[in-house]
N, C-alpha and C positions, 0 to 999 in steps of 0.2 A: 504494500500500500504506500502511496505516496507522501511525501507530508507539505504542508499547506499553509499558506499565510492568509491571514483575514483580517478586511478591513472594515469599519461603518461611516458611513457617511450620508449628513443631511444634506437633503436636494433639495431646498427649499425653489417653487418657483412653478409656472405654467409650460403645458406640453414641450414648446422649442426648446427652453432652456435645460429643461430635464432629461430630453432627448440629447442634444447635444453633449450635456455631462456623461451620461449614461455611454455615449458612443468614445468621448476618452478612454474611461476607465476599460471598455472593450478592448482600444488600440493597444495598451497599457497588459493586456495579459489577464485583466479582471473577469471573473466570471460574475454574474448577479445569482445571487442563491436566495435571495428573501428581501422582502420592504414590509414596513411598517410604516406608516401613514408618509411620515418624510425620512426614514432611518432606509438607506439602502447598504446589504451586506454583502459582502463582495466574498471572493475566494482567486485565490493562484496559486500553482503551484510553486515550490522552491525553486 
């Protein structure tokens, strides 16, 4: 099994800007595994 870094981060903000955030943290290696209203939790590998 792999081991894994995790991050949280609030996205505060409407569709564009949340998308656009959302699509760094892709570029970046981030997986999205879970949100909570504005709490998005990311994952990657080492």
């Amino acid at each position: 099994m792999g081991k894994y870094e995790y991050k949280c981060v609030a996205i505060c903000g409407l569709g564009d800007r949340t998308t656009r955030k959302l699509n760094e943290y892709g570029k970046e290696g981030w997986e999205l595994v879970g949100n909570s209203w504005i709490w998005h939790y990311f994952k990657r590998k080492k």
